[in-house]
C-alpha positions as CSV (number, residue, x, y, z in Angstrom):
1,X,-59.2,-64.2,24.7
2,X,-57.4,-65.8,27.7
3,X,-59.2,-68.3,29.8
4,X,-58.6,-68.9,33.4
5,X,-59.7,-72.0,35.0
6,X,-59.2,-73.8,38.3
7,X,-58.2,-77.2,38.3
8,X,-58.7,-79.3,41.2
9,X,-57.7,-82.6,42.6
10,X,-60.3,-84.8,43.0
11,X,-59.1,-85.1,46.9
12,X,-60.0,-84.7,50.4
13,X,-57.1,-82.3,50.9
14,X,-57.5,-78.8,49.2
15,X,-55.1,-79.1,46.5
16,X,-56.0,-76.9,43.1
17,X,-54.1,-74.8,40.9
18,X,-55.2,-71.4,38.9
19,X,-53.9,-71.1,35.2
20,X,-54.3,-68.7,32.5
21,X,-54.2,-70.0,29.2
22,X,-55.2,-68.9,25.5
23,X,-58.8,-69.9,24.6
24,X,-57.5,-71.2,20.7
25,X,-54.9,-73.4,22.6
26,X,-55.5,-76.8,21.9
27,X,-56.8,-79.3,24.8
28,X,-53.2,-80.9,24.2
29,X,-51.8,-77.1,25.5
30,X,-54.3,-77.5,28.6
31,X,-52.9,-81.3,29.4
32,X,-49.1,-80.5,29.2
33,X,-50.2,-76.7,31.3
34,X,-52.0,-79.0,33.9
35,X,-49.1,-81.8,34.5
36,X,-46.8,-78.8,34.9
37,X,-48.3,-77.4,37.5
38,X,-49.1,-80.9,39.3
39,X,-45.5,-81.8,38.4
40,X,-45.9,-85.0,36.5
41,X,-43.6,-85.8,34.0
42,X,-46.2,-85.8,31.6
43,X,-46.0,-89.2,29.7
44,X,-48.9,-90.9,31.1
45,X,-51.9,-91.8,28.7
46,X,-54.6,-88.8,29.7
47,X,-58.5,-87.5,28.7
48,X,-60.7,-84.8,29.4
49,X,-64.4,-85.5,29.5
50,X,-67.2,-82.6,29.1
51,X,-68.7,-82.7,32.2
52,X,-71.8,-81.2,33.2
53,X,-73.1,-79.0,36.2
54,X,-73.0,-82.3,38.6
55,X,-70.0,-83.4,37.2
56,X,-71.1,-86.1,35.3
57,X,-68.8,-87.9,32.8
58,X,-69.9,-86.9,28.9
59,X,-67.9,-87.2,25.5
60,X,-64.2,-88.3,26.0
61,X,-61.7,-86.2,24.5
62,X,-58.3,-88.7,24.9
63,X,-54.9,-87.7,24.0
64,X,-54.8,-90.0,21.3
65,X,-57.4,-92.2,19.6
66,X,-56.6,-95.7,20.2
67,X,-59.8,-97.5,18.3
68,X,-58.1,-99.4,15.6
69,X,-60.1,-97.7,12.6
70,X,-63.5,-98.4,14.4
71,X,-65.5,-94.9,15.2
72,X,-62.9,-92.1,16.2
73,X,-62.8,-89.8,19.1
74,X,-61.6,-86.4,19.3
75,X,-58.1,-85.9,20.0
76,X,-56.6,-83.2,22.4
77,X,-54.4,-81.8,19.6
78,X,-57.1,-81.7,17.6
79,X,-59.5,-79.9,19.5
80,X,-59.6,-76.4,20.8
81,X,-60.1,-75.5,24.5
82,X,-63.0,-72.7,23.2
83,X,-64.5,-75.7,21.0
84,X,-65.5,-77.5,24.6
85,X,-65.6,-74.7,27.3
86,X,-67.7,-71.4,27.1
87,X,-69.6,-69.3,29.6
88,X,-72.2,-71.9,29.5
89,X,-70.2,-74.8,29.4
90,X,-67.3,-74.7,31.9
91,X,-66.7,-78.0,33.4
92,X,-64.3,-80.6,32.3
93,X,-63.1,-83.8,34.1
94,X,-59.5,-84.8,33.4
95,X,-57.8,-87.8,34.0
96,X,-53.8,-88.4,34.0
97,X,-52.0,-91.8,33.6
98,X,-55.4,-94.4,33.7
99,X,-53.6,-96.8,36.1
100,X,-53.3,-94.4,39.0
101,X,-56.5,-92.3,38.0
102,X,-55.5,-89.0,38.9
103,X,-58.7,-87.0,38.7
104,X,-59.0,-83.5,38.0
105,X,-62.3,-81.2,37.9
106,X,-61.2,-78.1,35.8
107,X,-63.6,-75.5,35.9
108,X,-63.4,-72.1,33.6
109,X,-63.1,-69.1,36.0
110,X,-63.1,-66.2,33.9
111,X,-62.3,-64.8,30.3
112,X,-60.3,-61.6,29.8
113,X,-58.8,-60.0,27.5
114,X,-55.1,-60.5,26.9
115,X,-52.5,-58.5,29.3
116,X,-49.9,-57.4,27.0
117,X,-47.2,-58.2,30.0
118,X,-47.9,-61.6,30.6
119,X,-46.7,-64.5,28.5
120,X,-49.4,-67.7,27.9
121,X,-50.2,-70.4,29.6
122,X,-50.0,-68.7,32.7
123,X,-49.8,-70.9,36.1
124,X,-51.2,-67.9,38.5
125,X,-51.8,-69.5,42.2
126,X,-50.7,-72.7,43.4
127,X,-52.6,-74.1,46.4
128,X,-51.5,-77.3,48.3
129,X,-49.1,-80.5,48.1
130,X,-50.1,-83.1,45.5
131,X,-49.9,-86.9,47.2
132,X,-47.2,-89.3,47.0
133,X,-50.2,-91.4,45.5
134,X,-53.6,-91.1,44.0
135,X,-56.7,-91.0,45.9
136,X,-58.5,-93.6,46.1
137,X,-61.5,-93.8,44.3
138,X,-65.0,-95.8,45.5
139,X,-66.7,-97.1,42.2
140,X,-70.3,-97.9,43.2
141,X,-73.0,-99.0,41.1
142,X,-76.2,-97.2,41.6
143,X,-78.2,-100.0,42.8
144,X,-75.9,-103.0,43.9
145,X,-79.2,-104.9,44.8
146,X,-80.5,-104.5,41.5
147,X,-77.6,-105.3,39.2
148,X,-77.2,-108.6,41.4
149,X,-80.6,-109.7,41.6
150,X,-80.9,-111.7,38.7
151,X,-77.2,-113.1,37.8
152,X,-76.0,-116.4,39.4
153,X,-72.1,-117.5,39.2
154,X,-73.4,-120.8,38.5
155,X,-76.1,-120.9,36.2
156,X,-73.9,-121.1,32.5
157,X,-76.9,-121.8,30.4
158,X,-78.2,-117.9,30.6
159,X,-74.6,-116.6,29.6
160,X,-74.7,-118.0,25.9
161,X,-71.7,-119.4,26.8
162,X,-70.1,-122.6,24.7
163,X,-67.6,-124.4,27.5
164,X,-66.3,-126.8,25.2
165,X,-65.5,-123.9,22.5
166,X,-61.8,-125.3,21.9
């Protein structure tokens, strides 16, 4: 089967690309597809997170696990795109090179059947310039007044904190 999905800059300029790609590729297949069609070079650390119908964050799937032996994450080469997307489950969240948080939502289209003719992955509509730079991004917490009300700067005795340590 061939899955087509839309992936789209998280920006206020339309700027999204349309790519065919086989549903056993790996996630890995998806990240190099998707910085080819953005034209990154492709060398930046990267993750896709299973997102759900708001587009909320869910389980990270990172192009390599970087935990030191603690619990393990799934890996992009070691997961298949039809293992995290399906008809029911079509939203994904990808993020390329973590300093400039380029943010993608990729979104599963369609799935057809393979077309002899073509050749896989597929980049089949480009729409709009990418940015010189990364949009910004506004990181809010859901209540500022609440997650401030009880903590004060100066008050070391609640923090468990040993200031002569050394």
């Amino acid at each position: 089967m061939i899955y087509r999905f839309r992936i789209i800059l998280d920006t206020q300029e339309d700027v999204f690309r349309d790519i065919e790609i086989e549903a056993d590729a790996t996630l890995e297949d998806l990240h190099n597809t998707i910085t080819q069609a953005f034209g990154f070079g492709g060398q930046e650390m990267a993750s896709f997170y299973i997102s759900n119908e708001l587009w909320e964050q869910g389980e990270e799937i990172a192009l390599f696990d970087m935990n030191d032996g603690q619990e393990s994450i799934r890996t992009m080469g070691e997961t298949t795109i039809e293992e995290v997307t399906d008809e029911d489950q079509t939203k994904l969240i990808y993020v390329y090179d973590f300093l400039n948080m380029w943010t993608f939502l990729v979104e599963l289209a369609d799935i057809v059947d393979y077309d002899d003719g073509s050749t896989y992955p597929n980049l089949m509509f480009a729409h709009g310039e990418i940015p010189e730079e990364a949009p910004e991004k506004e990181f809010v917490a859901e209540d500022p007044e609440e997650d401030d009300a009880d903590f004060d700067p100066e008050d070391f005795e609640d923090l468990e904190f040993d200031e002569n340590w050394n």
